[in-house]
C-alpha positions in Angstrom: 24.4 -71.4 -33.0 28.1 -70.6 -33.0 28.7 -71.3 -36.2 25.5 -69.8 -38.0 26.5 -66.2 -36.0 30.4 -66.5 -37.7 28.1 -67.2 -41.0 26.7 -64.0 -40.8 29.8 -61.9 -39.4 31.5 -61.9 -42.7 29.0 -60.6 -45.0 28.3 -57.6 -42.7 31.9 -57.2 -42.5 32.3 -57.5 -46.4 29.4 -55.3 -46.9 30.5 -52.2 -44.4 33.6 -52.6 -46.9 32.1 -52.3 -49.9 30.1 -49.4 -48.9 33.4 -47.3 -49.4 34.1 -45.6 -52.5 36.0 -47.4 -54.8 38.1 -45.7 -57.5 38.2 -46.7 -60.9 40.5 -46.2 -63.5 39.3 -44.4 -66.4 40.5 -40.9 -68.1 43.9 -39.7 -66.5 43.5 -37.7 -63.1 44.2 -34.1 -62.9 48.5 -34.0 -61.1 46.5 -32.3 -58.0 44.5 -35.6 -57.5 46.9 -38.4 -58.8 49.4 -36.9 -57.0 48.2 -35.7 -53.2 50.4 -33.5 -51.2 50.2 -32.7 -47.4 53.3 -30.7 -45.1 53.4 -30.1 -41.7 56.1 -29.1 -39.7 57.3 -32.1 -37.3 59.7 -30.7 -35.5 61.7 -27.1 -34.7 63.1 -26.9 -38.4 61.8 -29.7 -39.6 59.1 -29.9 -42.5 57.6 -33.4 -43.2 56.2 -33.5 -46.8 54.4 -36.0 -48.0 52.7 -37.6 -51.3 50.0 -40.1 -51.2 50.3 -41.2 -55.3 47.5 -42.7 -56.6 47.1 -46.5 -58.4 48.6 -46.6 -61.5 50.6 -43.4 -60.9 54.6 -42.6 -60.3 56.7 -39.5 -59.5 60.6 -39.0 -60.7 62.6 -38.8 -57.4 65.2 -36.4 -58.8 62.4 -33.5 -60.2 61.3 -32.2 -56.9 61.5 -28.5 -56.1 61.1 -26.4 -52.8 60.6 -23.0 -52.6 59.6 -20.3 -49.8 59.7 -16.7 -50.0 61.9 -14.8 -48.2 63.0 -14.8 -45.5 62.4 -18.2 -44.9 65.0 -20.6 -46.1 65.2 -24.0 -47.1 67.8 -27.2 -47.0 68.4 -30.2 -48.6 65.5 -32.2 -48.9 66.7 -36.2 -47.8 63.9 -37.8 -50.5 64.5 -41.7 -50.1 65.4 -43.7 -52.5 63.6 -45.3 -55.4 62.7 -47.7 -57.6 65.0 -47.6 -60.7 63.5 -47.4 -64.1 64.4 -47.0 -67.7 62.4 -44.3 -68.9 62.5 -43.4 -72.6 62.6 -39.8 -72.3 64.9 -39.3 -68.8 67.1 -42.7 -69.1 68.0 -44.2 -66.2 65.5 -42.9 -63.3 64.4 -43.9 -59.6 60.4 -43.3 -59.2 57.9 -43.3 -56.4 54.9 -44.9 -55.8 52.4 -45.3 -53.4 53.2 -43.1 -50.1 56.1 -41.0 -50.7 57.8 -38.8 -47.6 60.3 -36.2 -47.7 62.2 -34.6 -44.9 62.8 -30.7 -45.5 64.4 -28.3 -43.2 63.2 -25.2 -42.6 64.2 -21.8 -41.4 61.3 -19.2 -41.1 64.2 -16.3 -40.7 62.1 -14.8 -38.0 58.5 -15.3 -39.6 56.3 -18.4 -38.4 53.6 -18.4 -41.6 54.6 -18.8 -44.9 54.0 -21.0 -48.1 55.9 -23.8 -49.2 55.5 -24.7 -52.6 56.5 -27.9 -53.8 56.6 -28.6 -57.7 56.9 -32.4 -58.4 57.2 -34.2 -61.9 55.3 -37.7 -62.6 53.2 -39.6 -65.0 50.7 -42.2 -65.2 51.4 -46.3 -66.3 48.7 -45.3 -69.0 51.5 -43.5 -71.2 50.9 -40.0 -70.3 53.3 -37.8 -68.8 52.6 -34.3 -66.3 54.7 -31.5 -66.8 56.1 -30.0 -63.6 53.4 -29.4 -61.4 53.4 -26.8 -57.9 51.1 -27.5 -54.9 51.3 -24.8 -52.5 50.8 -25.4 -48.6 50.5 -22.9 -45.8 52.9 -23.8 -42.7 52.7 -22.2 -39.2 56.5 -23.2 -37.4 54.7 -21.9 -34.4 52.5 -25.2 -34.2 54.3 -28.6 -34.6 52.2 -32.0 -35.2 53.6 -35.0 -35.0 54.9 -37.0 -37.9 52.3 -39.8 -39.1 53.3 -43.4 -39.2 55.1 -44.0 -42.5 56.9 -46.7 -43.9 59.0 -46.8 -47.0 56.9 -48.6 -50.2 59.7 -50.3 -51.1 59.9 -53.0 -47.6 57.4 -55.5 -47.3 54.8 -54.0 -44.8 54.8 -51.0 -47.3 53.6 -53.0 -49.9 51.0 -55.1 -47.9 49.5 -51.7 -47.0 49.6 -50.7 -50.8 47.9 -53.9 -51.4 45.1 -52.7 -48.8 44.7 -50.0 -50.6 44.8 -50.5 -54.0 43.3 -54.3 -54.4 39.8 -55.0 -54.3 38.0 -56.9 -51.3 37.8 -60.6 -52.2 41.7 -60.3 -53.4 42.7 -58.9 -50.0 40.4 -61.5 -48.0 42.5 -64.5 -49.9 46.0 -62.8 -49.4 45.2 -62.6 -45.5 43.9 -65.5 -45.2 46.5 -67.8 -47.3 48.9 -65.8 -45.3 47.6 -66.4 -41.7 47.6 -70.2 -43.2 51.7 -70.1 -43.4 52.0 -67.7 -40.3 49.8 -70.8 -38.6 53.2 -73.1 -39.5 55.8 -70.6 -37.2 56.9 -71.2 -33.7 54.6 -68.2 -32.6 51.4 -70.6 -32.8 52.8 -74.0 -31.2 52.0 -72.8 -27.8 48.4 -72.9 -28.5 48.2 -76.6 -29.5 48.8 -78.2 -26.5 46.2 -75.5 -24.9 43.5 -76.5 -27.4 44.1 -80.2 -27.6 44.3 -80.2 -23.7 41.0 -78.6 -23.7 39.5 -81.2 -25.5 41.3 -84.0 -24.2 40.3 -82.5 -20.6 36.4 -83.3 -21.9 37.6 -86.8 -22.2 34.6 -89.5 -24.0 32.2 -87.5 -22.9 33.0 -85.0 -26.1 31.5 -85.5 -29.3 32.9 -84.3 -32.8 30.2 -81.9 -33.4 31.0 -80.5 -29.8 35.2 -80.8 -30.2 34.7 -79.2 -33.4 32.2 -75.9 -31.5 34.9 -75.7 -28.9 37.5 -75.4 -31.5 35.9 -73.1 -33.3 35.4 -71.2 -30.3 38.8 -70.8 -29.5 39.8 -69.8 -33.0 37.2 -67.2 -32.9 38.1 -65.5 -29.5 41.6 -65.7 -31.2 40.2 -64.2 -34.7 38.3 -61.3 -32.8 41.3 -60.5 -30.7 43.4 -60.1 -33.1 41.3 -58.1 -35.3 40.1 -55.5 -32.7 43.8 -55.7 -30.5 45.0 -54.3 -34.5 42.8 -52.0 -35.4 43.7 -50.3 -31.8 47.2 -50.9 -32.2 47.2 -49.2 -35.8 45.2 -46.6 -34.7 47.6 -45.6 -31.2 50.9 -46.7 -32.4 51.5 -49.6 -29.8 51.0 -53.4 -29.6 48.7 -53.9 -26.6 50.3 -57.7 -27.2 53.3 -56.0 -26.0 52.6 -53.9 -23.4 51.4 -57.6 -21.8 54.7 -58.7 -21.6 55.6 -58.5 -18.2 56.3 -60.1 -15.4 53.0 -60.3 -13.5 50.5 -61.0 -16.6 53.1 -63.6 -17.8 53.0 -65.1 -14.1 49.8 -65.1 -13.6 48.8 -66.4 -17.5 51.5 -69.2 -16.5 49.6 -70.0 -13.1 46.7 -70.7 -14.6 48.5 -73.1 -17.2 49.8 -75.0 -13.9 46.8 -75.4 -12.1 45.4 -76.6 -15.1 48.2 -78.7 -15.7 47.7 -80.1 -11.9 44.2 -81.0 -12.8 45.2 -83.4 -15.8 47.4 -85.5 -13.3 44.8 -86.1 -11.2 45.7 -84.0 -7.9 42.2 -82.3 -8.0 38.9 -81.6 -10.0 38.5 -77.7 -11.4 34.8 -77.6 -11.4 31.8 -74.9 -9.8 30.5 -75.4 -6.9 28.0 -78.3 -6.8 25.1 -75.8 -6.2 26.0 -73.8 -8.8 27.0 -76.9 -10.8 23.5 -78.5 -10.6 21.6 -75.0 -11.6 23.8 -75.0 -14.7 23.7 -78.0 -15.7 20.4 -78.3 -18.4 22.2 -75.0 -19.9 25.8 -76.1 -20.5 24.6 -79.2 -21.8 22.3 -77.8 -24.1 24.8 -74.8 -25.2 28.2 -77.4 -25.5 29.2 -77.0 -21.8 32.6 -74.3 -21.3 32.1 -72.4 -24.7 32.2 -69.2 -22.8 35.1 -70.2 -20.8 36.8 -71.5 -24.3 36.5 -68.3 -26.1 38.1 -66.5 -23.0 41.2 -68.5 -23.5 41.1 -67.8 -26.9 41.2 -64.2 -26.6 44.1 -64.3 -24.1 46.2 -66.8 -26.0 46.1 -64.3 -28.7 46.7 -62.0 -26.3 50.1 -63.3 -24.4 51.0 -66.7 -25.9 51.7 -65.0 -29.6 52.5 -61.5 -29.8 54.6 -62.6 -32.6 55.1 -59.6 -35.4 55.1 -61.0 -39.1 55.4 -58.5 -42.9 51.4 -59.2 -43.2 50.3 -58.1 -39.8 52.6 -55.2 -39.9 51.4 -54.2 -43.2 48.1 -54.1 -42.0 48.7 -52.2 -38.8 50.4 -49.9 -41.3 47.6 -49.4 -43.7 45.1 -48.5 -40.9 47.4 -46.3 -39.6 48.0 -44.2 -42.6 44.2 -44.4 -43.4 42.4 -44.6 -40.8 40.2 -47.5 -42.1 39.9 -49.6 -39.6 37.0 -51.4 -40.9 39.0 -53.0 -44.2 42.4 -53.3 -41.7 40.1 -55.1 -39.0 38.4 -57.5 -41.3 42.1 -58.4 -43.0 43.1 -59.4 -39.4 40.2 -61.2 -38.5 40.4 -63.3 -41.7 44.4 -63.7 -41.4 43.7 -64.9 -37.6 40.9 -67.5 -39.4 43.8 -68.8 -41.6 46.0 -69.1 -38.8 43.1 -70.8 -36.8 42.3 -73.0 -39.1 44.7 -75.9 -38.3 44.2 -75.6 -34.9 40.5 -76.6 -35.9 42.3 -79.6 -37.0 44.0 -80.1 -34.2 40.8 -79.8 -32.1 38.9 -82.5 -34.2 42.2 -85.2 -34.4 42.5 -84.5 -30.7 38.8 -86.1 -29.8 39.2 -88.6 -32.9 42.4 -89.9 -31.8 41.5 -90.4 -28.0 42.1 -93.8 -27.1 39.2 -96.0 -25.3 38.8 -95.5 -21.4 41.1 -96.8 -19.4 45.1 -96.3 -18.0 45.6 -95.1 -21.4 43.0 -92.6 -21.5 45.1 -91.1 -18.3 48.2 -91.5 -19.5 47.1 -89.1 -22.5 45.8 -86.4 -19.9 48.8 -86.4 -18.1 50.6 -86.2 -21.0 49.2 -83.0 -22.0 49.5 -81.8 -18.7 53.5 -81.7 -19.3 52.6 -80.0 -22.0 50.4 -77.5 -20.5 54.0 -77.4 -18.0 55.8 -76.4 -21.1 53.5 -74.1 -22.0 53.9 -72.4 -18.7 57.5 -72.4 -18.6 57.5 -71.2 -22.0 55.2 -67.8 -20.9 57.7 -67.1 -18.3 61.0 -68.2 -19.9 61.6 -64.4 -20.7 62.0 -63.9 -16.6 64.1 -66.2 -15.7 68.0 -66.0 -15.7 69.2 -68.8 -17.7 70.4 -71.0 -15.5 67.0 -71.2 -13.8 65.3 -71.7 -17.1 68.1 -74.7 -18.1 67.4 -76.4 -14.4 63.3 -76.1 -15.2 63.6 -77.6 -18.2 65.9 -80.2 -17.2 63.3 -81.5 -14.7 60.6 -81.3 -16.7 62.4 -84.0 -19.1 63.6 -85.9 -16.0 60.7 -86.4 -14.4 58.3 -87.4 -17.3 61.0 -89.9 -18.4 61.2 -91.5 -14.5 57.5 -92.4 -15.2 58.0 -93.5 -18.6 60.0 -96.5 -16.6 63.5 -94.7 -18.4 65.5 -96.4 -15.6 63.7 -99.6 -15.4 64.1 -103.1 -16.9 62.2 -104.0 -19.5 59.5 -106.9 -19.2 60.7 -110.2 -20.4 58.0 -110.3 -22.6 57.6 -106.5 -23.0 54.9 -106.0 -26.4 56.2 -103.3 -28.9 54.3 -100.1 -27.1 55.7 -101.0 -24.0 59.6 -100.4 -25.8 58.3 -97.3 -27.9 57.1 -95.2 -24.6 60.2 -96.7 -22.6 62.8 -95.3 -25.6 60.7 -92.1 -24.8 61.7 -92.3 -21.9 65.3 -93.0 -22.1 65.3 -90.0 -24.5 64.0 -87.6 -22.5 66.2 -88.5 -19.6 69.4 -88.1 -22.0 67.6 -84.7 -22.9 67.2 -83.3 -19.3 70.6 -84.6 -18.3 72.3 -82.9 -20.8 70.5 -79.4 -19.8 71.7 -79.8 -16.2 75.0 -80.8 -17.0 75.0 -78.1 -19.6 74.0 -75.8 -16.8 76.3 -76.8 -14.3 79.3 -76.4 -16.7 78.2 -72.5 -17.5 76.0 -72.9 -20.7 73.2 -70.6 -21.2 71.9 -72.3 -24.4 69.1 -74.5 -23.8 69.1 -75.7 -27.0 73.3 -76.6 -27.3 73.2 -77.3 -23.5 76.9 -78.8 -24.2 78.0 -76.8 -26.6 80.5 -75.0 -24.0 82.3 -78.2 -23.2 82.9 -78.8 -26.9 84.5 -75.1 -27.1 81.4 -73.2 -28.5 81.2 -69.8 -26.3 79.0 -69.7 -23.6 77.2 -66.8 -23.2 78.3 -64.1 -21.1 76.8 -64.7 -17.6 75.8 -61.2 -16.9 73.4 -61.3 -20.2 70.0 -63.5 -20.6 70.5 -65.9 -23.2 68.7 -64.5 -26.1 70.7 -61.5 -25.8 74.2 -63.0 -25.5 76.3 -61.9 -28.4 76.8 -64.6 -31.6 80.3 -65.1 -32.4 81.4 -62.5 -34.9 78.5 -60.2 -34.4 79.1 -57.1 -32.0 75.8 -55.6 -30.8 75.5 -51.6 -29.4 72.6 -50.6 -27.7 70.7 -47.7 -28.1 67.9 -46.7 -25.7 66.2 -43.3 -27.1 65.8 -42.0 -30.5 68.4 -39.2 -29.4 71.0 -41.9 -28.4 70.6 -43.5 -31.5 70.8 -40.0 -34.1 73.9 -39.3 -32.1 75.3 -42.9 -32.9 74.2 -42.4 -37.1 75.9 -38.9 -37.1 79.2 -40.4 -35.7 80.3 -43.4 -38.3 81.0 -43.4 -41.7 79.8 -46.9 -42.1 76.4 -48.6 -43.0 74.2 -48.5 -40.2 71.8 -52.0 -38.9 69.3 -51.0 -36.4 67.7 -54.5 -34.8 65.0 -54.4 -32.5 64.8 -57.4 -30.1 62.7 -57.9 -26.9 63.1 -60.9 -24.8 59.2 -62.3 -25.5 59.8 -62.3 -29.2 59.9 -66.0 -30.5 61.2 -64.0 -34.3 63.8 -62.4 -32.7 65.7 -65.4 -30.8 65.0 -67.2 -34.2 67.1 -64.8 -36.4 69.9 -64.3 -33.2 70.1 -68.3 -33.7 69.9 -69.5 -37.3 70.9 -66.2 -39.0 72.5 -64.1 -36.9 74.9 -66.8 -36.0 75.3 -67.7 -39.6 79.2 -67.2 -40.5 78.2 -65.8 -43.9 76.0 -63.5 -42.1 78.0 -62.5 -39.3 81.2 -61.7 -42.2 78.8 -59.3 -43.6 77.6 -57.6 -40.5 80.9 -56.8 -39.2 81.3 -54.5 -42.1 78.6 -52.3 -40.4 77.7 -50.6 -37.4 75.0 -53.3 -36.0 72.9 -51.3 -33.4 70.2 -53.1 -31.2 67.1 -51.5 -29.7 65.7 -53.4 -26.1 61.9 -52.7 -26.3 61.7 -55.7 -23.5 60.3 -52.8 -20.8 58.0 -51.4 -23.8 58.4 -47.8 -22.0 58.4 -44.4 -23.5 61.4 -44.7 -25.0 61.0 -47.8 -26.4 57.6 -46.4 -27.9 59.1 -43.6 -29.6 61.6 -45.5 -31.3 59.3 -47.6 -32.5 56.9 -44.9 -33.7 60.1 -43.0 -35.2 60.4 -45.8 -37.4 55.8 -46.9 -37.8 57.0 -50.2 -36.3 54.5 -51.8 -34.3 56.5 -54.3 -32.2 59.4 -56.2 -33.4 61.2 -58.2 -35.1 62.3 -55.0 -36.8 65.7 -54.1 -39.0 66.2 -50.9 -40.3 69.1 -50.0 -42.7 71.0 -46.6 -42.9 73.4 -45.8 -45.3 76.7 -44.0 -45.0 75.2 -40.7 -44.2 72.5 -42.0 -41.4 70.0 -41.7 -44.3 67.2 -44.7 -44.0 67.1 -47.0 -46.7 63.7 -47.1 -47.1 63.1 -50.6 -49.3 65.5 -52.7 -46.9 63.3 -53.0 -44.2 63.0 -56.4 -42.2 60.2 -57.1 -40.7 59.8 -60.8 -39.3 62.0 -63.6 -39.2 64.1 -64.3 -42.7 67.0 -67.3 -43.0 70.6 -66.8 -43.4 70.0 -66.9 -47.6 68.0 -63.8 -47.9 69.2 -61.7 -45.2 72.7 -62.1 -46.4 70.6 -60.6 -49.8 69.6 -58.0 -47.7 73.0 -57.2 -46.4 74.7 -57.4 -49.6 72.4 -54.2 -50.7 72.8 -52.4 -47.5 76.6 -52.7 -47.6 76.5 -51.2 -51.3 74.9 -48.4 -50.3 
């Protein structure tokens, strides 16, 4: 039943899709329409003008004109920069594509109405060429509107909107879902493998394939919905509901839930209805595949709290319904990005019933297996509110004790068979694991993962930080807290600017502190700059509008300025990227 319902959801998706006017190319397009321009005044003085440029279409950055009638007087216009071109006619030229936005300031000299006309110069790919063209636009300084979410084309996200727009259906189903295929490959999704397989496992022989594979595909749908409706909400407000979650008593309670279920594979109690109850339901939930309901519901909340993880294709999508408003095409490239991302974890489901040994001590040991892992899980949900010492000392038993009952510190059999050595290795490696973490503890390390690097000389982090946000050696962070804290901070140096948003839940952002951050070639680059970072752990309203100044969505997020505080629009970092192609992107920033 499950399955023939998700047979029909995409088709009525695809079709509400279609049913939108699609443009086609044909005769060039009057400048009005190939090139559509909107102002609005954003702030006291402040003009935001922007150009939605059609498919096919470019503008010259360096032909713009502003004009206003007296009184009113206009500055410099800070029009980002483009992508350079050899045109036959102008040389050597940066054009625009796609959505263009132009800060202008503004003084009314005492009158609030006026008209701004812009004249802009472009042409089309087809070979013909506009002459300078004015569009006119009525402002009222009196009434100010806030700016709409905007990225630059140039950074990834941009173009993934770009791609929304201007590719047909079927090409933008495969890109989402090829790309929720690799995104199902990042740390962000290894959380929900031991909560699946555990699932299934928990079901134990009683579980057919047909059912494992429903009750995987019951998961991955709850996850596929989630994320589709939880972005399409987010695009259309500004704010990752994924992150407003992030806190310490949904995190503690999500993470009670994974211990008690944990508790239950180890045998201290049953989690079942009353028998009543049990009894009444019983012809049902054997008919309908027993806890599909109860499945999906985890689904949804994995999606929810175990990976809020921010990647280029989600952002670009959040982006695209933002600027559009179209949540129907935005929604529908979640949904089928969360099916590629999903898909493995079907896998998973089905190798999880297939591999289940017979019944018996094994079939127990492989339940209480999984309930470590469901442990892990749980620690891993809460790791962000611990101190780090705490966190080290958790982990460190949860190694030690799985390893005591994996016979680490017992003598082998004198005629011990070859599984009986593999699980007792386990054992002994485990132990050597948990050891090191509370030794590393003990001596002052707050790196879980180089528990002893501080007695090998490696800097420890600085007590009075968490972990994640300890400084790397040859990298100097400054915080900024408010959108006015950090303008004051761009008006004050002389020097490239790198604006990093972290938060302590975001698996991307410990990743790039610890394998490119940390990178020597990296961190000789970065100290060349100003390198700012931006908390958005507390996701309050300050943390909001610096997101929003910027149309992030959550991070990971880098955002370049260059000597003058200016954006540089195509450097943009959104997700995690290695050591190689950051230092790529810092190379660029740095020759700004």
């Amino acid at each position: 039943m499950l399955l023939r319902r998700l047979s029909f959801l995409l088709p009525l998706l695809a079709a509400l899709v279609l049913s939108r006017a699609v443009y086609g190319a044909g005769e060039p397009l009057e400048p009005e329409k190939a090139f559509r321009m909107s102002a609005s005044v954003v702030a006291p003085g402040s003009v935001q003008v922007v150009f939605e440029i059609e498919p096919g279409y470019y503008l010259y950055r360096d032909k713009f004109r502003f004009e206003a009638p007296p009184p009113a007087q206009i500055g410099s216009a800070d029009i980002p920069r483009g992508e350079k071109k050899h045109d036959v006619n102008f040389g050597e030229v940066e054009t625009h594509r796609g959505r263009l936005v132009i800060a202008l300031p503004v003084q009314g000299g005492g009158k609030d109405q006026f008209d701004l006309t812009v004249v802009s110069q472009g042409c089309a790919d087809l070979g013909v060429c506009y002459p300078p063209t004015p569009q006119t636009v009525r402002l009222d300084l009196s009434r100010i509107s806030p700016p709409p979410p905007a990225a630059a084309s140039g950074d990834e996200s941009g173009r993934i909107a770009g791609l929304l727009k201007n590719t047909g259906l079927w090409g933008v189903l495969a890109f989402f879902f090829t790309a929720g295929l690799l995104l199902a490959f990042t740390p962000c999704m290894f959380p929900m493998i031991p909560i699946l397989s555990s699932i299934i496992v928990g079901h134990g022989h009683a579980i057919t394939r047909a059912r494992a594979l429903v009750l995987s595909g019951a998961y991955v749908f709850g996850m596929a919905v989630t994320y589709a409706l939880a972005g399409v909400a987010a695009g259309l407000s500004g704010t990752l509901l994924a992150g407003a979650l992030q806190n310490a008593w949904v995190l503690g309670s999500f993470a009670a839930i994974f211990v008690l279920l944990s508790f239950a594979m180890f045998g201290f109690y049953d989690l079942q209805l009353p028998g009543a109850l049990q009894s009444r339901m019983a012809d049902s939930a054997n008919a309908r595949g027993g806890s599909l309901a109860g499945v999906l519901v985890m689904g949804v909340l994995s999606a929810l709290i175990v990976g809020p993880c921010v990647a280029a294709p989600l952002a670009g999508a959040l982006l695209y319904i933002a600027q559009t408003g179209n949540a129907v095409q935005g929604g529908l490239a979640l949904f089928v990005m969360a099916l590629g991302m999903g898909l493995p974890l079907v896998a998973v489901g089905l190798a999880s019933r297939t591999l289940l040994p017979k019944s018996g001590p094994w079939m127990e040991a492989v339940k209480k297996s999984f309930g470590v892992l469901l442990l892990a899980v749980a620690l891993w949900m809460v790791a962000p509110l611990l101190p780090a010492q705490i966190l080290m000392f958790a982990w460190a038993v949860l190694f030690i004790v799985p390893a005591i009952y994996l016979h680490a510190l017992d003598p082998l059999p004198a005629h011990a068979g070859g599984w009986h050595k593999f699980w007792k290795g386990v054992g002994v490696i485990a132990l050597l694991a948990g050891a090191s973490l509370l030794v590393g503890a003990l001596a002052g390390s707050r790196d879980p993962l180089q528990p002893l690097g501080v007695l090998r000389g490696v800097a420890a982090a600085g007590a009075e930080q968490p972990a994640a946000l300890a400084p790397q050696p040859g990298v100097k962070f400054e915080r900024v807290a408010s959108v006015e804290e950090l303008e004051q901070r761009l008006a004050s140096t002389d020097r490239p600017v790198m604006l990093d948003f972290y938060a302590d839940w975001c698996v991307s952002c410990k990743e790039m502190e610890r394998f490119t951050f940390a990178d020597p070639k990296v961190a000789g680059r970065m100290a060349n700059m100003l390198v700012l970072q931006a908390d958005v752990t507390a996701n309050n309203a300050q943390d909001r509008a610096l997101l929003r100044r910027f149309a992030l969505f959550g991070p990971p997020g880098i955002v370049f300025f260059d000597r003058g505080g200016r954006e540089i629009g195509d450097l943009r970092v959104v997700g995690f990227q290695d050591a190689a192609q950051f230092s790529a992107v810092l190379d660029r920033a740095l020759a700004s």
